[in-house]
N, C-alpha and C positions, 0 to 999 in steps of 0.2 A: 444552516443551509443543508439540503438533502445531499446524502453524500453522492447521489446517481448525477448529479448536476456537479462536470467539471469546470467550475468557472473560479477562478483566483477571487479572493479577495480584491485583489488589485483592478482586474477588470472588470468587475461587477461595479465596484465604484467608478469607473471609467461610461459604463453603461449608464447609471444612471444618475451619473452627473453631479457625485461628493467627490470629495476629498477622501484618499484612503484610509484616514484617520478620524474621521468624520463618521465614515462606514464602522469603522472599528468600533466607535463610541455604541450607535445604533446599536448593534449585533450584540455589546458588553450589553446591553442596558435591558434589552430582550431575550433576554440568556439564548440567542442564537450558538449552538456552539459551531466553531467552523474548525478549531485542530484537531490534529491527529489522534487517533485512538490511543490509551494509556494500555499497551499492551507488554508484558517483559518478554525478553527474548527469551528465554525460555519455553513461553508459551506461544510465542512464534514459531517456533521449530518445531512446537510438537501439531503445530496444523498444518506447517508444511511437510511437516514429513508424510504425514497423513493424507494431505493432496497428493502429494509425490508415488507414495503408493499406488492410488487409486488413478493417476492419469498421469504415467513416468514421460512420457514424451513430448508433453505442453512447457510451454517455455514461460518466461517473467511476465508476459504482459495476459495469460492466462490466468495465472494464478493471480496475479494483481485483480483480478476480473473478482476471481473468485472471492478472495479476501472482500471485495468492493461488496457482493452479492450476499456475502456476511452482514454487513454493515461495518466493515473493519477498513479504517483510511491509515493506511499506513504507507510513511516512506520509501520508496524506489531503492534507495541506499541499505533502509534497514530490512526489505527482499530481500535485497540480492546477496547479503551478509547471510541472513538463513540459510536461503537456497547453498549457499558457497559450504557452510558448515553444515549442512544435512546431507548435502547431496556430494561430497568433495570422494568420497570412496570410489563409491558407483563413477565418477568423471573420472576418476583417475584409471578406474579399469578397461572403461569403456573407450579413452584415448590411449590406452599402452599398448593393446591386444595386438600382438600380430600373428597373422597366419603364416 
């Protein structure tokens, strides 16, 4: 499935009228791939840190965009892990500051 098309497995088969696992079979048999990118966190952090650079003020669902616009489908969870471990200095500065 193309990654710019958010539609679940689940309701794709819902649309067009299989069974989820019917679907599944399809998709195996036509080497559709539909999971998530095989990426280490390692090399997650060092594009978001790289994002984070280059546009410090865009939030999760930007960068998600961004990753998307790579061709890169990856987890909500394993973002926001990055984001938390890239960006946890620069948070903690930016929420301590007082004048």
């Amino acid at each position: 499935m193309s990654p710019q098309r958010k539609i679940s497995v689940s309701r794709l088969a819902k649309l067009v009228g299989l069974s989820r696992n019917t679907l599944y079979s399809h998709l195996k048999r036509y080497k559709i791939d539909y999971s998530f990118s095989n990426l280490s966190d390692h090399n997650l952090d060092k594009i978001v840190r790289a994002y984070r650079v280059a546009k410090p003020q865009t939030g999760l669902r930007y960068l998600i965009g961004f990753l998307q616009s790579q061709g890169l489908r990856i987890q909500w969870t394993r973002v926001r892990s990055s984001v938390s471990r890239v960006d946890s200095v620069e948070r903690a500065l930016r929420t301590h500051i007082v004048i």
